[in-house]
Legacy VTK file of the C-alpha trace (Angstrom):
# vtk DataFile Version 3.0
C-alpha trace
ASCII
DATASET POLYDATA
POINTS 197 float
-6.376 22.208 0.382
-5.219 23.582 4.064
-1.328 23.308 4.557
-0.153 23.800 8.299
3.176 24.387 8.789
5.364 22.840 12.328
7.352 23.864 14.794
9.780 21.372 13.320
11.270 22.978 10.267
9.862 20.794 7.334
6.805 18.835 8.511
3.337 19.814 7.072
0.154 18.897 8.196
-2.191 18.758 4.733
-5.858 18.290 4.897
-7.029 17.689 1.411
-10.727 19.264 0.197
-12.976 16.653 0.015
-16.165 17.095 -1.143
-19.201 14.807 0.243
-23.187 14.093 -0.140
-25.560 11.420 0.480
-23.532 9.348 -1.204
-19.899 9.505 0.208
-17.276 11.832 -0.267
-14.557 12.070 -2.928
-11.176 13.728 -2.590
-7.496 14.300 -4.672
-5.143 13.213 -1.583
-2.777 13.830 -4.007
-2.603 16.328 -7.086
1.312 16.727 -8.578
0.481 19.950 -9.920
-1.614 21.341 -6.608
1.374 20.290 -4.613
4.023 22.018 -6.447
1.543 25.607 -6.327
2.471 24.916 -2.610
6.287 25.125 -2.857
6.106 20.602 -2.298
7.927 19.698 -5.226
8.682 15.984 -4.215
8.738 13.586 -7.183
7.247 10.413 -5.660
8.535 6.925 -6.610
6.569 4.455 -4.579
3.669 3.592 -3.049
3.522 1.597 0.260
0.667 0.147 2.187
0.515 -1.784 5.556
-2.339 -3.058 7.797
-2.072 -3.386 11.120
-5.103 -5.546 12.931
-4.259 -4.689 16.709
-4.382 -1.469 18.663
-0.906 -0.833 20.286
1.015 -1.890 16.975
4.000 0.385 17.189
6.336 0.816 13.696
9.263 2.612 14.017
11.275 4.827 14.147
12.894 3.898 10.660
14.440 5.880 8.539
17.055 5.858 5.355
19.946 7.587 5.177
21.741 9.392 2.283
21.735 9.021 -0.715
18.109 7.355 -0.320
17.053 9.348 2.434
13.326 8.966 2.139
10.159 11.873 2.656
7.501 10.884 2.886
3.335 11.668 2.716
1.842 10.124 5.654
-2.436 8.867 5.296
-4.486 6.386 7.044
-7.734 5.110 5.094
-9.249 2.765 7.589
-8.781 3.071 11.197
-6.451 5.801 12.846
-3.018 6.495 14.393
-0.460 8.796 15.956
1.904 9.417 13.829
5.517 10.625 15.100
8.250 12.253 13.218
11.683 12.832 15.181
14.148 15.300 14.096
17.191 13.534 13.259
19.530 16.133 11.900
22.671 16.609 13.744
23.360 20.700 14.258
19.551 21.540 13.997
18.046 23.334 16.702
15.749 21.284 17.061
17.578 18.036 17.049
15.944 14.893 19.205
12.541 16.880 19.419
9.537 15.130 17.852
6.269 15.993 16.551
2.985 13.744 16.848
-0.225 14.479 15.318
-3.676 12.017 14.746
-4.018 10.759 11.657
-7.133 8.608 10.908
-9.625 7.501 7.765
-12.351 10.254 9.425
-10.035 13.291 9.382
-8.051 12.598 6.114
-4.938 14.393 7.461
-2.043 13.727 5.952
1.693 14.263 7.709
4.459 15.281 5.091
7.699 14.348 6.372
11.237 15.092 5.003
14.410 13.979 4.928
16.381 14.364 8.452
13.366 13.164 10.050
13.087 9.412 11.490
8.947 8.427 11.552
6.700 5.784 13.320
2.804 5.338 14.223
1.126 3.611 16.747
-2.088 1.980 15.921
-5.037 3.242 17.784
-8.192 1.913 16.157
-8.075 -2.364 15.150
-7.723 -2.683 11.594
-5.888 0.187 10.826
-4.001 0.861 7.134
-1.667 3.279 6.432
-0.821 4.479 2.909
2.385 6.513 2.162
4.178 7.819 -0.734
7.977 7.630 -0.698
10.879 9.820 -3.073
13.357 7.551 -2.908
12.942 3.352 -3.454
13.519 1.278 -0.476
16.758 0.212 -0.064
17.885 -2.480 2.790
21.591 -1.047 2.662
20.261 2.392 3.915
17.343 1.668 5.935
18.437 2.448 9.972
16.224 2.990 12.601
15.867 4.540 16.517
14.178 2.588 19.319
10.469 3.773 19.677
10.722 4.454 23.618
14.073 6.057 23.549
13.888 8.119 26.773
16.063 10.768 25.717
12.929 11.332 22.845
10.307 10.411 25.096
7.381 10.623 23.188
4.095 9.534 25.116
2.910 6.695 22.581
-0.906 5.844 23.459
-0.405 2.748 24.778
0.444 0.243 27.860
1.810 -2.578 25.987
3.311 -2.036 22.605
3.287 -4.486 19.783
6.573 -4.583 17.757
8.701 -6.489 15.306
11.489 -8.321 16.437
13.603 -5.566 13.850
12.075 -2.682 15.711
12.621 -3.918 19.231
16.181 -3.912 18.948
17.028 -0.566 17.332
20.016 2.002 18.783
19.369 5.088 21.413
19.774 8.122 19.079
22.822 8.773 20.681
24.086 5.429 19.216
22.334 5.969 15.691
23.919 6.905 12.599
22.009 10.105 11.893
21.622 13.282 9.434
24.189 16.018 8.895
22.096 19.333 8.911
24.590 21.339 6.810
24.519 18.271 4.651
20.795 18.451 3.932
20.828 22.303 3.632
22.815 21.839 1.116
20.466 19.855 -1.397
18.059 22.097 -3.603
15.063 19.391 -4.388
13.286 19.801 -1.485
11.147 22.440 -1.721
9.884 23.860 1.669
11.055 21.344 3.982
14.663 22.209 3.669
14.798 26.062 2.717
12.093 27.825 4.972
LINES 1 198
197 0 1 2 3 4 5 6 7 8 9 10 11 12 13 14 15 16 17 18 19 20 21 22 23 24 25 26 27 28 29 30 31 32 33 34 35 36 37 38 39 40 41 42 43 44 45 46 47 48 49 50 51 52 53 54 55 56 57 58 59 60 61 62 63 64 65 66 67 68 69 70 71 72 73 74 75 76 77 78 79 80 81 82 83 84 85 86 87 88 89 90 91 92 93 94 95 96 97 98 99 100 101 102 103 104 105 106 107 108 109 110 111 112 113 114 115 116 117 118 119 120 121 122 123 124 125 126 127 128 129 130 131 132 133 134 135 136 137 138 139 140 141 142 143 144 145 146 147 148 149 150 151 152 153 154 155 156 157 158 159 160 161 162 163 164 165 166 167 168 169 170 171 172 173 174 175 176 177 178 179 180 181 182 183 184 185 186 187 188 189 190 191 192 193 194 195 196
């Protein structure tokens, strides 16, 4: 298993081993035990799963906040995307700046995002699914998001005309958003490498 560390203190890129023959390939995309050798001690809680059937589907950026701030492990299985994560942790020096990276069912990459960071994908294969592992349970009370083409983010999304939930389309600026405290999150000791490197 390759770990890649990012510019934005937290995110890891993972790219599993998988071994393959004539027949396929098999892989662990995720081993508890592997993961915590690693210094990613997340205990993971749930399991979500969404399909997205055109190219240009846009979800995001969404995001809890405390106490069921949410990180998450980011994998596509059929199709690909580009996956976003935006820091979102007021007093970080690298507040507002994003990170994007391809994810798709032919690389296997997988995008580990923490807490502090808000996250979204655009679809750029048909028929895409996207599988993710959570640490927290959803919860509607907590769950906030940040308009996808916020200009003051301006992240270059791969495509003309977006495809978006009537929810997503009417997200705050991040300068209107109810965000992360930085000292806040520095503060909490269960989250391995994404909070203490």
């Amino acid at each position: 298993m390759k770990v890649a560390k990012i510019d934005l203190q937290g995110l890891l890129i993972i790219e599993p081993d998988v071994f393959g023959d004539h027949r396929g390939f098999f892989m662990e995309s995720y081993n508890k035990q592997k993961f915590a050798g690693l210094g990613i001690g997340y205990e993971f809680v749930q399991d979500n799963h969404s399909l997205s059937t055109e190219v240009g589907t846009i979800r995001g950026l969404h995001y809890q906040l405390p106490p069921k701030a949410q990180t998450k492990l980011v994998r596509v299985v059929a199709g690909a995307i580009f996956d976003v994560a935006v820091d979102i942790r007021k007093g970080s020096p690298t507040f507002g700046k994003w990170f994007g990276v391809e994810l798709s069912a032919a690389n296997k990459k997988q995008l580990l995002i923490p807490k502090g960071f808000a996250h979204g994908y655009c679809t750029i294969e048909p028929n895409t699914e996207v599988l993710y592992k959570v640490d927290e349970l959803y919860s509607p009370v907590h769950d906030r998001g940040i308009l996808w083409n916020d200009p003051m983010i301006g992240i270059p999304w791969p495509t003309e005309l977006a495809i978006l939930s009537a929810k997503d389309e009417k997200h705050p600026l991040l300068q209107d958003a109810e965000v992360f405290e930085y000292k806040y999150l520095m503060m909490l000791k269960n989250d391995g490498p994404s909070l203490s490197e």
